[in-house]
C-alpha positions as a Markdown table, in Angstrom:
| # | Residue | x | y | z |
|---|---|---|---|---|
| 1 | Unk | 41.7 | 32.3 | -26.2 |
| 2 | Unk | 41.8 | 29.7 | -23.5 |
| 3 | Unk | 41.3 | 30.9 | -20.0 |
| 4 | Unk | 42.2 | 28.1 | -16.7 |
| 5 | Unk | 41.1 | 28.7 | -13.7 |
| 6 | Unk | 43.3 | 30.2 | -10.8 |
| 7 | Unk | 44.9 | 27.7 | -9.1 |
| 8 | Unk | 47.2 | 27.5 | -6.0 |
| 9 | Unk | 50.2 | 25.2 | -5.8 |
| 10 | Unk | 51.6 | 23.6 | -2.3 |
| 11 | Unk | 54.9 | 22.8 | -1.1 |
| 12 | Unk | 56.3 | 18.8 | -1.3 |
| 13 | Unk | 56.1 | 18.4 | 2.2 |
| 14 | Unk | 53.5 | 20.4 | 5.4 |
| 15 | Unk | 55.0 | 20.6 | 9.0 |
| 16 | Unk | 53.3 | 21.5 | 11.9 |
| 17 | Unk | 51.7 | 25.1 | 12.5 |
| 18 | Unk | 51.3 | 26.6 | 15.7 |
| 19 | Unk | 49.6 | 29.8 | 16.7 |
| 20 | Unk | 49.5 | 30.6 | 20.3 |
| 21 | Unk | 47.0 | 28.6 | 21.7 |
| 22 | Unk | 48.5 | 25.0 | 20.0 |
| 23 | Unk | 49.4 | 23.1 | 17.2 |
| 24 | Unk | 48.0 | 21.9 | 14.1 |
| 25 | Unk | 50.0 | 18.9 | 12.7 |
| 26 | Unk | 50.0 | 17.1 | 9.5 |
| 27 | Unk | 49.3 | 13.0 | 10.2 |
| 28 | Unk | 50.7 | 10.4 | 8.1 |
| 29 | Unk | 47.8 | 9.5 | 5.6 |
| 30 | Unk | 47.5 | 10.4 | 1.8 |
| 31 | Unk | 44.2 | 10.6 | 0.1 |
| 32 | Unk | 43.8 | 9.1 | -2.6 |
| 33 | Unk | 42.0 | 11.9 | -4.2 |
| 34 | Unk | 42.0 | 15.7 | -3.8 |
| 35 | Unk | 40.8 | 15.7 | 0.1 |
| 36 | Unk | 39.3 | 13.2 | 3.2 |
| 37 | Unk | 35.7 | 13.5 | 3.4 |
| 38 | Unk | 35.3 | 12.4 | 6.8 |
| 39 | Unk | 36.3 | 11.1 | 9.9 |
| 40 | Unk | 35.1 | 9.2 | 12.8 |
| 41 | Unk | 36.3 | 8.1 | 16.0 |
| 42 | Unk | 34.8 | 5.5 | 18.7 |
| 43 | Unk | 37.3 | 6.6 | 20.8 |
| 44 | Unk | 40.6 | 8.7 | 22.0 |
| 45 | Unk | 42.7 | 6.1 | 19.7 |
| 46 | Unk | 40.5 | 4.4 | 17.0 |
| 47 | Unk | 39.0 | 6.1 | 14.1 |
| 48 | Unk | 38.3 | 5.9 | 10.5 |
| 49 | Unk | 38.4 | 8.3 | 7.2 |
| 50 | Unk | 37.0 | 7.9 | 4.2 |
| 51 | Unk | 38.3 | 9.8 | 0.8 |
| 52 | Unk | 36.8 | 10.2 | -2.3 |
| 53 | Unk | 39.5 | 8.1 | -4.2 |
| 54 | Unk | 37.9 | 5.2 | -2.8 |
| 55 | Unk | 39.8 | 4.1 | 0.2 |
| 56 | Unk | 38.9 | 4.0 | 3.8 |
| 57 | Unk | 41.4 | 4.0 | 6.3 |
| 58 | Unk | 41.5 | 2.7 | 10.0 |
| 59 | Unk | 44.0 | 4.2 | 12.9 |
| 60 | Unk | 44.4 | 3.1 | 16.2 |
| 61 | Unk | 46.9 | 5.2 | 18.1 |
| 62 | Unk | 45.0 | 8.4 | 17.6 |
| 63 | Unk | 45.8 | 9.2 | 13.9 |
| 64 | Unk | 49.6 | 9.0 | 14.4 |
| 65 | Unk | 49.5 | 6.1 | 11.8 |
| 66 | Unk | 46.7 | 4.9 | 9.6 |
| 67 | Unk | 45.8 | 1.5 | 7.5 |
| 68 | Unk | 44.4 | 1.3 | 4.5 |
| 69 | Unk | 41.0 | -1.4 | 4.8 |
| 70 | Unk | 39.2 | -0.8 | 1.1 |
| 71 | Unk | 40.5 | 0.7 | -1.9 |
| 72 | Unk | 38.0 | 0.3 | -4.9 |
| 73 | Unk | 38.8 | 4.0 | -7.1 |
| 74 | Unk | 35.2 | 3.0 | -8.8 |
| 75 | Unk | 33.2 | 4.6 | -5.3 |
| 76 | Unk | 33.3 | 7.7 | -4.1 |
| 77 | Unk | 33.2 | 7.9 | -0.4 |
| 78 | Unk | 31.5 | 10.9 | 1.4 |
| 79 | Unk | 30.5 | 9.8 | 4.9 |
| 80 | Unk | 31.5 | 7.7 | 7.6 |
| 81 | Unk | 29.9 | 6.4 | 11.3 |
| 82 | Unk | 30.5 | 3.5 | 13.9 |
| 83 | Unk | 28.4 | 2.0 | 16.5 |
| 84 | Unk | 31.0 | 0.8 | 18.1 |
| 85 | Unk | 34.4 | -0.6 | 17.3 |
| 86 | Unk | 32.8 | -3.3 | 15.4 |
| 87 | Unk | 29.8 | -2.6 | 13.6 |
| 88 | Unk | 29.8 | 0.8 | 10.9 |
| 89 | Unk | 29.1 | 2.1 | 7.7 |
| 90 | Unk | 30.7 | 4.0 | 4.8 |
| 91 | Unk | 28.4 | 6.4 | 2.3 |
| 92 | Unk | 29.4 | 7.0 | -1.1 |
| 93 | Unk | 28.4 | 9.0 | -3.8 |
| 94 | Unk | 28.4 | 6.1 | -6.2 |
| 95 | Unk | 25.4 | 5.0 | -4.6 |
| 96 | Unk | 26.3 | 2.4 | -2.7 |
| 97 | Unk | 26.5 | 2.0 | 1.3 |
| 98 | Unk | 28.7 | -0.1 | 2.8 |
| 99 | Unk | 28.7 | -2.0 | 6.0 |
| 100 | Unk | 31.6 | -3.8 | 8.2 |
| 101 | Unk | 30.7 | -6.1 | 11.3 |
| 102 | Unk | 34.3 | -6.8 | 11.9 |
| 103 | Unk | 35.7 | -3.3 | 12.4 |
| 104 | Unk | 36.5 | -2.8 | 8.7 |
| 105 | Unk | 38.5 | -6.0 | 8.0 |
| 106 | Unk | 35.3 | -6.5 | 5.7 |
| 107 | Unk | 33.4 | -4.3 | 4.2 |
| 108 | Unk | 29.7 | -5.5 | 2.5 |
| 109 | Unk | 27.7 | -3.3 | 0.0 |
| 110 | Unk | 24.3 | -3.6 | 1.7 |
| 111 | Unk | 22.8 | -1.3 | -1.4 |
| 112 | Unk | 20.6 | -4.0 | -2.4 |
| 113 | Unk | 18.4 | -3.6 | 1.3 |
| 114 | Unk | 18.0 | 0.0 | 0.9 |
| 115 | Unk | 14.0 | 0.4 | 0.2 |
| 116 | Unk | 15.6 | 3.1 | -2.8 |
| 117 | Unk | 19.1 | 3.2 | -3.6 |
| 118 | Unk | 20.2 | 7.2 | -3.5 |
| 119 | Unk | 21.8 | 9.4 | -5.8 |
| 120 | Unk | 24.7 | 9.6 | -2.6 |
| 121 | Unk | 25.0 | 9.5 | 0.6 |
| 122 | Unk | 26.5 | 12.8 | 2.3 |
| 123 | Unk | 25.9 | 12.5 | 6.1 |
| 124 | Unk | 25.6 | 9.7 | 8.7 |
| 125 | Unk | 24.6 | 10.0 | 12.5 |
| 126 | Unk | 24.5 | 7.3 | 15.1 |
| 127 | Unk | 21.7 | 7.8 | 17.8 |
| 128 | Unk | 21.9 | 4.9 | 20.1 |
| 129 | Unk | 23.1 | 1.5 | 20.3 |
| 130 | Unk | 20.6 | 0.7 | 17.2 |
| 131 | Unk | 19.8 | 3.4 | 15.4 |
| 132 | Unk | 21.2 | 5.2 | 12.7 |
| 133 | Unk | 20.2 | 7.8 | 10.1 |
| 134 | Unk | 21.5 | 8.7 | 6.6 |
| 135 | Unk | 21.2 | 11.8 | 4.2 |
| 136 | Unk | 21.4 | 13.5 | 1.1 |
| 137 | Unk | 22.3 | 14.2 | -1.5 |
| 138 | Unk | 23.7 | 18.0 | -1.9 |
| 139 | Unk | 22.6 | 18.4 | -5.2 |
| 140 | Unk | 19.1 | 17.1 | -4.7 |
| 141 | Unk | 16.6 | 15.2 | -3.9 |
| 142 | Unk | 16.6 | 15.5 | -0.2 |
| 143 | Unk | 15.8 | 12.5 | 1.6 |
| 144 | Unk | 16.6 | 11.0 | 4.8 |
| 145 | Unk | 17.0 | 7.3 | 5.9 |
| 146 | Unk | 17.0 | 5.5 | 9.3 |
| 147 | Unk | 17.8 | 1.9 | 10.7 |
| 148 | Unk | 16.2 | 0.9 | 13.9 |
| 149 | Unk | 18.3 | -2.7 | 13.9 |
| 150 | Unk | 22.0 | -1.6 | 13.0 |
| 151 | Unk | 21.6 | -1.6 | 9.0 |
| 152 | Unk | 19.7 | -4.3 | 8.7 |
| 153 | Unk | 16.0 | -2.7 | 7.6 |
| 154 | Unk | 15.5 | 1.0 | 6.6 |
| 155 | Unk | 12.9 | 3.1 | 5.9 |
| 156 | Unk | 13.3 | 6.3 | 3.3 |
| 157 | Unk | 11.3 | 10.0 | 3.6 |
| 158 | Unk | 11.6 | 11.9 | 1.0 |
| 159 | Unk | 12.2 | 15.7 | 2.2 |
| 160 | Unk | 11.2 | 17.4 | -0.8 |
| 161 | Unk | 8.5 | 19.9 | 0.8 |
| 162 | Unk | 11.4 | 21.3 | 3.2 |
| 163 | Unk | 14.0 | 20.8 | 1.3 |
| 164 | Unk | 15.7 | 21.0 | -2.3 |
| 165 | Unk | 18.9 | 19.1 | -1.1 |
| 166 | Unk | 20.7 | 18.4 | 2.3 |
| 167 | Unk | 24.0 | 17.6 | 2.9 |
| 168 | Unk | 24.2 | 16.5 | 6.7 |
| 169 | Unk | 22.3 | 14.8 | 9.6 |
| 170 | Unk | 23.1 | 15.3 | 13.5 |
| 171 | Unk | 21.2 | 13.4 | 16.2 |
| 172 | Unk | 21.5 | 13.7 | 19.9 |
| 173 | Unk | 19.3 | 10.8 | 20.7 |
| 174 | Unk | 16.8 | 9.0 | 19.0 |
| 175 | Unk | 14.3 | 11.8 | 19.1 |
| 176 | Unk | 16.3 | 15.1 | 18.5 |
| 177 | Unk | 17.6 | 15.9 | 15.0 |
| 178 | Unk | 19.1 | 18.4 | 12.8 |
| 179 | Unk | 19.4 | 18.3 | 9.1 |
| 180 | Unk | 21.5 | 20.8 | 7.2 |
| 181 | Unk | 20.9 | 21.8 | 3.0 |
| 182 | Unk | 19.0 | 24.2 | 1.0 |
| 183 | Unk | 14.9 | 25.4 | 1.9 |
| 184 | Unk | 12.9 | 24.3 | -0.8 |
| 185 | Unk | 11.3 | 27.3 | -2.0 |
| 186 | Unk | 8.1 | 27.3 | 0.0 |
| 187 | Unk | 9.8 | 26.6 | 3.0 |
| 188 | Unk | 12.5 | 29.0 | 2.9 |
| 189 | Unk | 13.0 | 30.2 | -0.4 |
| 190 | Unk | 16.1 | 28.4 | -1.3 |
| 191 | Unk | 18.3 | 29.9 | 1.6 |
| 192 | Unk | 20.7 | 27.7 | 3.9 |
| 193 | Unk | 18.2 | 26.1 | 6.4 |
| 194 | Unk | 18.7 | 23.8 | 9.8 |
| 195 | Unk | 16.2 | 21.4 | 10.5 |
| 196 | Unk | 14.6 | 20.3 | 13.2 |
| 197 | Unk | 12.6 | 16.9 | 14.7 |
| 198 | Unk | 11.8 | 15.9 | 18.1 |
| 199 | Unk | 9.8 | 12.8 | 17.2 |
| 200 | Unk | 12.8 | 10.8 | 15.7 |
| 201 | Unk | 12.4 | 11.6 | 11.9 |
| 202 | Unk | 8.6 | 11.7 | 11.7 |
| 203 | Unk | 7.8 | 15.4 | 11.6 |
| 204 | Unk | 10.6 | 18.2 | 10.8 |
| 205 | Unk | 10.5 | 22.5 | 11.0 |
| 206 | Unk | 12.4 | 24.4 | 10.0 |
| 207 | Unk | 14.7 | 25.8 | 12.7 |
| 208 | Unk | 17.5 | 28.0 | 11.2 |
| 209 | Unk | 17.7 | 29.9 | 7.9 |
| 210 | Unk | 20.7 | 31.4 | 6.0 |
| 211 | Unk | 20.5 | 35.1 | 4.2 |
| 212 | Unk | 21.3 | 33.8 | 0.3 |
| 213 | Unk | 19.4 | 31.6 | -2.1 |
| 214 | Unk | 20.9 | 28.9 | -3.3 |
| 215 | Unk | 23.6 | 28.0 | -0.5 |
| 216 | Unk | 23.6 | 25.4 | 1.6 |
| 217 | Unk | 24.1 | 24.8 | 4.9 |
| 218 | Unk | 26.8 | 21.8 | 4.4 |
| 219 | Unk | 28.4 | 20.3 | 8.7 |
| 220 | Unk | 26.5 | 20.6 | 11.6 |
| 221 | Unk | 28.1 | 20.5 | 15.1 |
| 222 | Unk | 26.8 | 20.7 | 18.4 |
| 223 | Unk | 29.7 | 21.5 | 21.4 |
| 224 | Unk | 27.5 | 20.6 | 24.3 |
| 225 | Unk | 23.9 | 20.6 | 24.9 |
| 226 | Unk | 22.9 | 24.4 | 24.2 |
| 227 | Unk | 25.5 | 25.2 | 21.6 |
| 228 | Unk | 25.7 | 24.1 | 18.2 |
| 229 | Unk | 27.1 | 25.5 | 14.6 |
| 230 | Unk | 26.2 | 24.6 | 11.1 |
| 231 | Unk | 28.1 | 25.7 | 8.4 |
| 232 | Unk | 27.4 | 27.6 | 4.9 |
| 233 | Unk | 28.6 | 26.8 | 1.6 |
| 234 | Unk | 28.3 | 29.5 | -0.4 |
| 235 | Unk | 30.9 | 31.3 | -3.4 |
| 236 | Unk | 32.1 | 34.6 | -1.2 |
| 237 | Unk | 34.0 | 36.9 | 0.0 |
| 238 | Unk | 32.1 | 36.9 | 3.1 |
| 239 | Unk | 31.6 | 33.8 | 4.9 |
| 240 | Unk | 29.1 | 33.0 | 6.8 |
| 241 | Unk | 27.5 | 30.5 | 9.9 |
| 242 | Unk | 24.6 | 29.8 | 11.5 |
| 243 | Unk | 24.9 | 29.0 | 15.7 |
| 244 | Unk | 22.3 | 28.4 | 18.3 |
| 245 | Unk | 22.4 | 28.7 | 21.8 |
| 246 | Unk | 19.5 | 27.4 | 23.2 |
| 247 | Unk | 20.1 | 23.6 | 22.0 |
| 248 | Unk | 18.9 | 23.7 | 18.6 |
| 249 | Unk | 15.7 | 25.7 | 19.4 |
| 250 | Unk | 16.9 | 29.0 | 17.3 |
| 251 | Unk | 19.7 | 29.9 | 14.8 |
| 252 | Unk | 21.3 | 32.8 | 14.1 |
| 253 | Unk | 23.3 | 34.5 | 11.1 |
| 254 | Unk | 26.7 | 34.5 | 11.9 |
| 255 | Unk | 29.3 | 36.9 | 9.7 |
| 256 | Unk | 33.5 | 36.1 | 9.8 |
| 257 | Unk | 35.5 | 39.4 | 9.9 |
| 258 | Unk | 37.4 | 40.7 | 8.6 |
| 259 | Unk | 36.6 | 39.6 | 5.0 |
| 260 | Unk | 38.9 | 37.1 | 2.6 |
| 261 | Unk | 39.4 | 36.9 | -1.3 |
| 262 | Unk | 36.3 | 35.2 | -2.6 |
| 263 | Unk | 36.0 | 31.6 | -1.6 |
| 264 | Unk | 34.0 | 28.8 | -0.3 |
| 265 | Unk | 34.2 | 27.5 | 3.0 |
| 266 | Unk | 32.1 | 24.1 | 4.0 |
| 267 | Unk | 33.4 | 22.6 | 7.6 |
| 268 | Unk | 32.9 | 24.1 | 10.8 |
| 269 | Unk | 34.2 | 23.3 | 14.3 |
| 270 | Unk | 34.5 | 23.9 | 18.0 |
| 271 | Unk | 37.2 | 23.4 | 20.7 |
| 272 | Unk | 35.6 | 25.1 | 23.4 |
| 273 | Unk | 32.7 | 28.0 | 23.3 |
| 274 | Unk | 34.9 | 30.6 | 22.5 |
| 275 | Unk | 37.9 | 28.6 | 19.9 |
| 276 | Unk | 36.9 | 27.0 | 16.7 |
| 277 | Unk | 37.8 | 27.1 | 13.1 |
| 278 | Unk | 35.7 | 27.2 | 9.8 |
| 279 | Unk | 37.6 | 25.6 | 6.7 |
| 280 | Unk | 37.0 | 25.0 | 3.4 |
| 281 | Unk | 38.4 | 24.7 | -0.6 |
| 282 | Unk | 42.2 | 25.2 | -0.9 |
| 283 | Unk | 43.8 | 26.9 | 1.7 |
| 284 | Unk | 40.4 | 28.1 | 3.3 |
| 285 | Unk | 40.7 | 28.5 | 7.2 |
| 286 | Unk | 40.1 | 30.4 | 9.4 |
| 287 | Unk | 40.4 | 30.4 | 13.3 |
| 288 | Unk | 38.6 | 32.3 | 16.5 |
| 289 | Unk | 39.3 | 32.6 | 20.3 |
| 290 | Unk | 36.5 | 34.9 | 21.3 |
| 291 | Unk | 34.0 | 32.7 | 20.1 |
| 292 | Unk | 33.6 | 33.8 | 16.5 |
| 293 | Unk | 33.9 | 38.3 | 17.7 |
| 294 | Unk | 36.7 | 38.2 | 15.6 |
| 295 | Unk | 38.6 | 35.8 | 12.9 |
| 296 | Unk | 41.8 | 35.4 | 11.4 |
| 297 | Unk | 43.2 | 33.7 | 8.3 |
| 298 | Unk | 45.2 | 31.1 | 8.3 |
| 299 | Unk | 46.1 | 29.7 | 5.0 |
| 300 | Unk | 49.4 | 27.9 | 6.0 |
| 301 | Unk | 47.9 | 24.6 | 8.0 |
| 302 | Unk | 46.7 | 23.1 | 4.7 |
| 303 | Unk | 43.8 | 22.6 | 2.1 |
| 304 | Unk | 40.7 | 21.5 | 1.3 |
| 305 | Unk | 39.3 | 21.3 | 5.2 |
| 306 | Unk | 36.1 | 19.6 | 5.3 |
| 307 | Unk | 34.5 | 17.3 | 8.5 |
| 308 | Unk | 35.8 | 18.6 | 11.9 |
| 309 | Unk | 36.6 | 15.6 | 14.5 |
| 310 | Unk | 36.2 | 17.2 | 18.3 |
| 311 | Unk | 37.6 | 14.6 | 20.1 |
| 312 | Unk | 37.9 | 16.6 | 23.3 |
| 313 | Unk | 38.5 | 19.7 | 24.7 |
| 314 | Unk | 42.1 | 20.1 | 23.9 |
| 315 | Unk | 42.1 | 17.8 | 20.7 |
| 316 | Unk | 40.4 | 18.2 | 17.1 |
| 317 | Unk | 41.2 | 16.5 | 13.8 |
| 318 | Unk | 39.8 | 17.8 | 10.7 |
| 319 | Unk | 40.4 | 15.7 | 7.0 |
| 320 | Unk | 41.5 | 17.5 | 3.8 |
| 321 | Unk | 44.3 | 17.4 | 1.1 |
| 322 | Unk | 45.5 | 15.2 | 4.7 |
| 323 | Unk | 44.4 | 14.7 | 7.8 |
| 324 | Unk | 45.2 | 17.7 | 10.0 |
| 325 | Unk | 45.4 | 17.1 | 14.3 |
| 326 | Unk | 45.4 | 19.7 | 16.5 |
| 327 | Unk | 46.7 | 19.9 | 20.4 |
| 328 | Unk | 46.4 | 23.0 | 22.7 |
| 329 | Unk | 50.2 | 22.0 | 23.8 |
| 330 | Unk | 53.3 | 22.4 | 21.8 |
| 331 | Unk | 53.9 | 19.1 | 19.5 |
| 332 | Unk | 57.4 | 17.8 | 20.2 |
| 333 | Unk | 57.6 | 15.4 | 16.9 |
| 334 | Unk | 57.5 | 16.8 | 13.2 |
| 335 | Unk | 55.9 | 14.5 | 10.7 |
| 336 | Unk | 56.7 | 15.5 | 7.3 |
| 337 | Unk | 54.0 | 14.1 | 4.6 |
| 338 | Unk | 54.8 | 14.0 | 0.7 |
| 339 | Unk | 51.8 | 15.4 | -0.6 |
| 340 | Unk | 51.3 | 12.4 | -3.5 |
| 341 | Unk | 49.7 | 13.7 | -6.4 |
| 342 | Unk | 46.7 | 11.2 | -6.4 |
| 343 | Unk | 43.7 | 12.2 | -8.4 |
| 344 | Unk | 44.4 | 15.7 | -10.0 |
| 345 | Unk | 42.0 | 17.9 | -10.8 |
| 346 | Unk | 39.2 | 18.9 | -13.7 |
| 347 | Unk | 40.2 | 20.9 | -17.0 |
| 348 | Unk | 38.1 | 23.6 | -16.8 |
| 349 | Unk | 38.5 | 26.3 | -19.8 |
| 350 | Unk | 37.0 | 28.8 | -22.0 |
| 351 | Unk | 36.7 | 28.5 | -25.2 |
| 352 | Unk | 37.0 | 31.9 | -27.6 |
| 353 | Unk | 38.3 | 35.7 | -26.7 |
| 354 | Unk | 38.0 | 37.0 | -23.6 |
| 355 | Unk | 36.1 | 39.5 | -23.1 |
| 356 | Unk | 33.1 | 37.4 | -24.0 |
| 357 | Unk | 31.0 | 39.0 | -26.7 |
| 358 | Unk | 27.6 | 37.3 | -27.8 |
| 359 | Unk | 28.4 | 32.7 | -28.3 |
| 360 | Unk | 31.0 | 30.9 | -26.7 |
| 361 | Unk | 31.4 | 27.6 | -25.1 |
| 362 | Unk | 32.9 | 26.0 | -22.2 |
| 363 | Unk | 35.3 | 23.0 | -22.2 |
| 364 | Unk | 35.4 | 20.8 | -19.5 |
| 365 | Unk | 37.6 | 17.3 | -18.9 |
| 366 | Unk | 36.5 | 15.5 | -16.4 |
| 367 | Unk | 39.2 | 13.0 | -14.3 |
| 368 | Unk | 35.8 | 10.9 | -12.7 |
| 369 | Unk | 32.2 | 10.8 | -13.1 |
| 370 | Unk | 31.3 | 13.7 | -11.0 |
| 371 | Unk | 28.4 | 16.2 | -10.1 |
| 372 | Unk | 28.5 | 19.1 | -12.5 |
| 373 | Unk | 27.1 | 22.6 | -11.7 |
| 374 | Unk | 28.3 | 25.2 | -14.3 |
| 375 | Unk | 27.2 | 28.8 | -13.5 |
| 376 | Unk | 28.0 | 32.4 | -14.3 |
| 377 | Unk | 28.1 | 34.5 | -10.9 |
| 378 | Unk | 28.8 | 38.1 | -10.1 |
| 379 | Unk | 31.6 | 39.3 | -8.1 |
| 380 | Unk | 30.2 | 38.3 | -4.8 |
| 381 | Unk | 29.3 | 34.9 | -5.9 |
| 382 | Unk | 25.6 | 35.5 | -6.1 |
| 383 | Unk | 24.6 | 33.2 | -9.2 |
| 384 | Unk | 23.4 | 35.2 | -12.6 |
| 385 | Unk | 23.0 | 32.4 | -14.8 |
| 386 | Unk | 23.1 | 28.4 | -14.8 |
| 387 | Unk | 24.6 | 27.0 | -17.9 |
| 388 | Unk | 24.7 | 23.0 | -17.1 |
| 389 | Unk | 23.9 | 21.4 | -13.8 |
| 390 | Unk | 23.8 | 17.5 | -13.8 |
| 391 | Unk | 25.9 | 14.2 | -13.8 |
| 392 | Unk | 28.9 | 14.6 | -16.4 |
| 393 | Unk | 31.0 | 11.6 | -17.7 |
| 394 | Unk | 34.9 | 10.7 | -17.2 |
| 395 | Unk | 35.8 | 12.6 | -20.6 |
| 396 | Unk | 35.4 | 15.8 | -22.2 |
| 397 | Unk | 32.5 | 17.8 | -22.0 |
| 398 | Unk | 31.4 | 21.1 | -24.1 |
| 399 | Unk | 28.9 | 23.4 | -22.7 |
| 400 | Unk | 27.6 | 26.1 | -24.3 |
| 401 | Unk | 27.6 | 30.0 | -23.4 |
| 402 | Unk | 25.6 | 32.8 | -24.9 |
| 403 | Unk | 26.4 | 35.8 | -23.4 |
| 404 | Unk | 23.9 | 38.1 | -26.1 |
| 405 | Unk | 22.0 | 40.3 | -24.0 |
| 406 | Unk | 24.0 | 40.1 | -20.9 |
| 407 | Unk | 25.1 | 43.0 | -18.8 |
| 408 | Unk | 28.4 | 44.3 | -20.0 |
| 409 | Unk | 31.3 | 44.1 | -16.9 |
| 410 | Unk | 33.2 | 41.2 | -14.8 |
| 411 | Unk | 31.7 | 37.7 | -14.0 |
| 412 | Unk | 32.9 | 34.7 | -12.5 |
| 413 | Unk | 32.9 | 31.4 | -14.9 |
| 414 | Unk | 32.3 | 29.0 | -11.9 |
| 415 | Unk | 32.8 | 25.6 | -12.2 |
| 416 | Unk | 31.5 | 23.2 | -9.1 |
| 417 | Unk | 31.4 | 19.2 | -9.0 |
| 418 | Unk | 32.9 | 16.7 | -6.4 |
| 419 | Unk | 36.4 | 18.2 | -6.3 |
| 420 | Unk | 35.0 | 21.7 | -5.2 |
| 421 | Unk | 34.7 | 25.2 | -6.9 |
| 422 | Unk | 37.0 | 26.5 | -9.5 |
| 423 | Unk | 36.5 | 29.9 | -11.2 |
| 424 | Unk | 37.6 | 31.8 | -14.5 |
| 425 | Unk | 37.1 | 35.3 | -14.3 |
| 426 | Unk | 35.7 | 36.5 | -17.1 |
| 427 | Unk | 34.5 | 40.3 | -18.8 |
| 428 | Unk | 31.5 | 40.2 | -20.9 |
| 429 | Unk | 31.7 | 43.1 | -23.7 |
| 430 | Unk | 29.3 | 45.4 | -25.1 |
């Protein structure tokens, strides 16, 4: 018996949604591949996004229209920072790093001056007119990179003894950073962690720790000076968050109620202290006014949320299966996107009778070359066994399963590479 994963199917076209406070509204860009990886703006009007079917894009009247600047489907695009309206940089997980000087007319590779070229680049942040830092990757190693001359020279630290992987990097000026991943085992056993410098990269602690091994702690974003949130990537019914209130000093565990069919949520973001949203893989969001009391679901604004954009008080932009803005006053124009199919998901199936009883093997056919995590979990999404982590091919791939010994009951077959999470749920006999 072959079992697919659930999936979920959208409609053709995604209006705007409103809920009481504003609207969220669908802008006129199409990814290339299953979601926008980031965003970046210099300014109320000018920005850039980045998606991993190998495009970046350029807008400059506030995301109402977008241009497409590279398009090379062989990179992988993850991250995404300006100095200024000139001079940026775009991160891939194809380990490369590109560069523009001209405000993306052109975009350079710059690999080559890297003093070791990364697995990928996940997370970029500017700290002053000169300086900028880079990390990775979220499947390990952790390291962390920074330019003191605008990309020109770098200098690499490995962040091994702290952490396993890490997936993002937030500076407020060139001494105080965050860095959000997974603990290495001596430093926090594996669990979600924040972490912290004050010297500009030279010395870190650990400043925030998730409940769960193996989770990471995947966006970082900091409203004003005090507060700040980091999200937390985990397989659950239960979502969870880490915030600080005293500017990065402390973090606290943070649970959303009420709870939501198992699923994985990875961005997080702020309006004001007491509205934000947390998003994640399909139709993952989630929305508070009282500053995070109390949640509610709302699975009709669109999919695949990952980087949050604040732009202001009354404006935030978050990328996904599109670019999604939202306003705190009522939107008096409609745009209506077709949802283009671009890049369409992995094959993930099993392979012999379900229940599983003693071998069986797991086909896979991947539509890129792609980070592969293959995992049996429980119910809650706690991992019970890893069958195949690595880098797969474009292709087919066969991994085997034996389940001989293994608890009899219900599992989730969870699949996880670039594209997200999908699950098979599965029953393992006696």
């Amino acid at each position: 018996m072959r079992m697919r994963p659930l999936v979920l199917v959208c409609s053709l076209f995604v209006p705007f949604v409103c809920f009481a406070q504003g609207s969220w509204q669908v802008l006129s860009a199409s990814s290339l591949s299953w979601r926008f990886e980031d965003l970046f703006f210099v300014n109320d009007s000018v920005g850039w996004a980045v998606d991993g079917g190998g495009q970046i894009l350029k807008t400059t009247d506030a995301g109402s229209s977008w241009t497409q600047q590279f398009y090379n489907s062989n990179y992988y695009f993850r991250s995404v920072e300006f100095f200024d309206e000139q001079v940026g940089f775009a991160g891939t997980l194809s380990s490369a790093l590109f560069r523009t000087e001209d405000g993306g007319a052109t975009w350079v590779d710059i690999s080559a001056s890297l003093p070791t070229v990364p697995a990928g680049i996940c997370g970029m942040s500017v700290a002053d007119d000169t300086t900028i830092y880079l990390t990775g990757i979220f499947y390990s190693p952790a390291y962390i990179m920074r330019s003191t001359d605008r990309g020109t020279t770098w200098t690499h630290t490995s962040m091994s003894t702290l952490a396993f992987n890490l997936v993002d990097v937030h500076f407020k000026n060139t001494l105080e950073g965050y860095l959000a991943g997974t603990a290495s085992l001596t430093a926090g056993q594996g669990r979600p962690v924040v972490l912290r410098t004050t010297d500009g990269g030279n010395n870190w602690t650990v400043a925030g720790l998730g409940a769960n091994q193996g989770e990471r702690a995947w966006k970082i974003q900091f409203l004003n000076d005090s507060v700040g949130f980091a999200s937390i990537e985990e397989l659950s019914p239960d979502p969870q968050y880490l915030k600080t209130t005293d500017g990065g000093l402390s973090w606290t565990l943070q649970v959303v109620s009420p709870s939501i069919p198992t699923g994985t949520v990875q961005g997080v973001g702020f309006l004001t202290e007491e509205q934000g949203w947390l998003g994640g893989f399909n139709d993952l969001l989630f929305g508070t006014s009282d500053g995070g009391s109390t949640w509610s679901y709302q699975p009709s604004v669109g999919q695949s949320f990952n980087r949050f954009w604040r732009m202001n008080d009354s404006v935030m932009y978050v990328g996904g299966q599109q670019i999604y803005r939202y306003t705190d006053h009522a939107i008096s124009t409609i745009i209506q996107v077709p949802l283009e199919p671009g890049l369409q998901g992995h094959v993930f199936e099993l392979i012999g009778p379900n229940p599983v009883v003693g071998p069986a093997s797991v086909r896979l056919t991947l539509v890129n070359d792609t980070y592969v995590e293959v995992t049996v979990r429980d119910l809650a999404g706690r991992r019970v066994a890893t069958l195949f982590q690595g880098m797969g091919n474009k292709g087919e791939l066969s991994v085997p399963w034996d389940a001989t010994g293994s608890a009899a009951g219900n599992y989730l077959l969870s699949l996880y590479t670039y594209h997200g999470y999908q699950v098979i749920q599965v029953v393992v006999g006696e």
